[in-house]
C-alpha positions as CSV (number, residue, x, y, z in Angstrom):
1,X,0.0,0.0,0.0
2,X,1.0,3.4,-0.9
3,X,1.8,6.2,2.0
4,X,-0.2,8.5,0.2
5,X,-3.6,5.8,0.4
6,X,-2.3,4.9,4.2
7,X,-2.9,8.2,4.6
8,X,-6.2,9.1,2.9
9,X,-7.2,5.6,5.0
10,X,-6.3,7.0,8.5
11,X,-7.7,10.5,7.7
12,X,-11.1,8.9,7.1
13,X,-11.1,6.9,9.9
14,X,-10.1,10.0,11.7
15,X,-12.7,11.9,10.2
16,X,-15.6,9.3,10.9
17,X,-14.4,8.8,14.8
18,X,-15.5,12.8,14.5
19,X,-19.0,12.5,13.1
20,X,-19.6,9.1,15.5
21,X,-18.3,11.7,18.6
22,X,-20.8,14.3,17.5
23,X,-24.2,11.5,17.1
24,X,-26.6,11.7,20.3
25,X,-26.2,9.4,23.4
26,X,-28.4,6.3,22.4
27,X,-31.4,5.1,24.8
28,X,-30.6,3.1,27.7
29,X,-30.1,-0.9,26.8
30,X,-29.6,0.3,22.9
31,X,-26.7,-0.4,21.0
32,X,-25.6,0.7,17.5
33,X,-27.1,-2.7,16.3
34,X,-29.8,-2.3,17.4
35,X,-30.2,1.3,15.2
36,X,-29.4,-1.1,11.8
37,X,-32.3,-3.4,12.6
38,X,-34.6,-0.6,12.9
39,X,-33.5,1.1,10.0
40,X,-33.9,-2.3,7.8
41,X,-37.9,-2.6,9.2
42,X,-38.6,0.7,7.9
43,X,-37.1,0.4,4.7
44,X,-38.5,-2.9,4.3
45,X,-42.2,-1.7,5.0
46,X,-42.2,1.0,3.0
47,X,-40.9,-0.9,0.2
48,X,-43.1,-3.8,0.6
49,X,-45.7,-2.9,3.9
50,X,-44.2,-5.7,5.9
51,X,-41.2,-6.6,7.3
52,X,-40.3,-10.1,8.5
53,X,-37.5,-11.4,10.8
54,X,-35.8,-13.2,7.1
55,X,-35.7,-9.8,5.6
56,X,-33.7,-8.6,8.4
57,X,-31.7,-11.6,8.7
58,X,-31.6,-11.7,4.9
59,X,-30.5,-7.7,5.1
60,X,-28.1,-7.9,7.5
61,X,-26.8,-11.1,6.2
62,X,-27.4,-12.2,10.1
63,X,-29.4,-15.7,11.6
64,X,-32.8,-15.3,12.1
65,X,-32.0,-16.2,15.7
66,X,-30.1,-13.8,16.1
67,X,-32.6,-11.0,14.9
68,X,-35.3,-12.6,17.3
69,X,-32.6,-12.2,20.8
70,X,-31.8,-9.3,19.8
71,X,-35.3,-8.0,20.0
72,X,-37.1,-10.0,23.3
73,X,-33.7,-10.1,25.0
74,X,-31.6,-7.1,25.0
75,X,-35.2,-5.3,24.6
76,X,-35.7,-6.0,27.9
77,X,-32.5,-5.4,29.3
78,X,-31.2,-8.7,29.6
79,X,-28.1,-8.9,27.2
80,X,-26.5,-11.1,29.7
81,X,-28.3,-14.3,28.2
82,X,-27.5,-13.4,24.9
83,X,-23.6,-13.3,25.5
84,X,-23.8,-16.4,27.2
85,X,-25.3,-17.9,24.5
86,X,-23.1,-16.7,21.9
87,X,-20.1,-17.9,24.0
88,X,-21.5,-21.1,25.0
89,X,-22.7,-22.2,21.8
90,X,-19.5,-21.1,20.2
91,X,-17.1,-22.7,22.5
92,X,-19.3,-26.0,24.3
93,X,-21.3,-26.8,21.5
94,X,-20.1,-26.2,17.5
95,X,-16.5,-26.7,18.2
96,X,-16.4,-29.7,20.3
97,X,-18.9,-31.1,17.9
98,X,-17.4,-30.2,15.0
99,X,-14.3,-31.8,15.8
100,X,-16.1,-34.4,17.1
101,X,-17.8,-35.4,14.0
102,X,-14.6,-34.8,12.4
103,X,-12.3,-37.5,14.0
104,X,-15.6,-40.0,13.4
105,X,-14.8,-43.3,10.9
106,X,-15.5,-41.7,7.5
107,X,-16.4,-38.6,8.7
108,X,-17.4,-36.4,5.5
109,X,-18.3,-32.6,5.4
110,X,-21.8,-33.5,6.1
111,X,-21.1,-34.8,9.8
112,X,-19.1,-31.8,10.4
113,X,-21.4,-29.8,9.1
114,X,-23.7,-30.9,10.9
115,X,-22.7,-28.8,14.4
116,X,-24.3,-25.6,13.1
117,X,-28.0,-27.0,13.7
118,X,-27.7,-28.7,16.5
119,X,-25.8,-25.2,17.6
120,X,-29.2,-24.1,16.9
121,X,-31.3,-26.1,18.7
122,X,-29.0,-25.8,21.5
123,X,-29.9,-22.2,21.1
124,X,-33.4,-22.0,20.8
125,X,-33.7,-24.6,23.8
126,X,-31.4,-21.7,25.9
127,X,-33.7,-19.0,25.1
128,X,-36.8,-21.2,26.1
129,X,-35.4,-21.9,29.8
130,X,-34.1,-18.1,29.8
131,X,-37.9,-17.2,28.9
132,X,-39.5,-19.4,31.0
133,X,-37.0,-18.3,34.0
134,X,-38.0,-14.9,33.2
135,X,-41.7,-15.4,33.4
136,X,-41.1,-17.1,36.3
137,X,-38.8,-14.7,38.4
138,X,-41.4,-12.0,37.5
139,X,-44.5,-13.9,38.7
């Protein structure tokens, strides 16, 4: 890379650390993600009148899980969950697995592959004892 591109590179950086400084404190419990998503469901319903957790998945080029917890959860303040279950199913579930399925007798891409639904299911069962737990603390 050319100095003089190095250059242009950090001065834009520089110059869009400026206009993020100068941008309103968000809401309490909203994050700068959060801000894309909502942007996405008004674009989408005034192109097309409805908006649908795919097309912000699909937008974002995000899961639709993800789109869902990051709604109910951090919505109601309770981002804690959601880390956990990014790191847990990260670092418990689709890697172990993976590597288990990996080191089975003629393991194939399709066994390996296999770790990113049950990563899923692993996640949606999460989210139903974090909801239920809610729902329960709360009662």
């Amino acid at each position: 890379m050319k100095v003089a591109s190095l250059k242009g590179l950090l001065d834009a950086c520089f110059l869009a650390k400026r206009i993020v400084d100068t941008l309103p404190e968000l809401p309490q419990h909203m994050k700068p993600r959060h801000i894309h998503v909502l942007n996405v469901v008004r674009e989408t319903q005034q192109q097309r009148g409805v908006c649908r957790v795919s097309d912000v998945s699909d937008s974002l080029s995000i899961t639709m899980p993800s789109v869902t917890r990051i709604g109910y959860f951090n919505g109601y303040g309770k981002s804690i969950p959601v880390m956990i279950q990014g790191i847990t199913s990260a670092f418990l579930i689709r890697i172990p697995v993976s590597i288990f399925m990996s080191r089975l007798p003629g393991a194939s891409l399709l066994l390996v592959g296999l770790a990113t639904p049950i990563t899923t299911i692993y996640g949606i069962l999460f989210f139903v004892v974090c909801f239920a737990w809610l729902r329960h603390k709360e009662s």
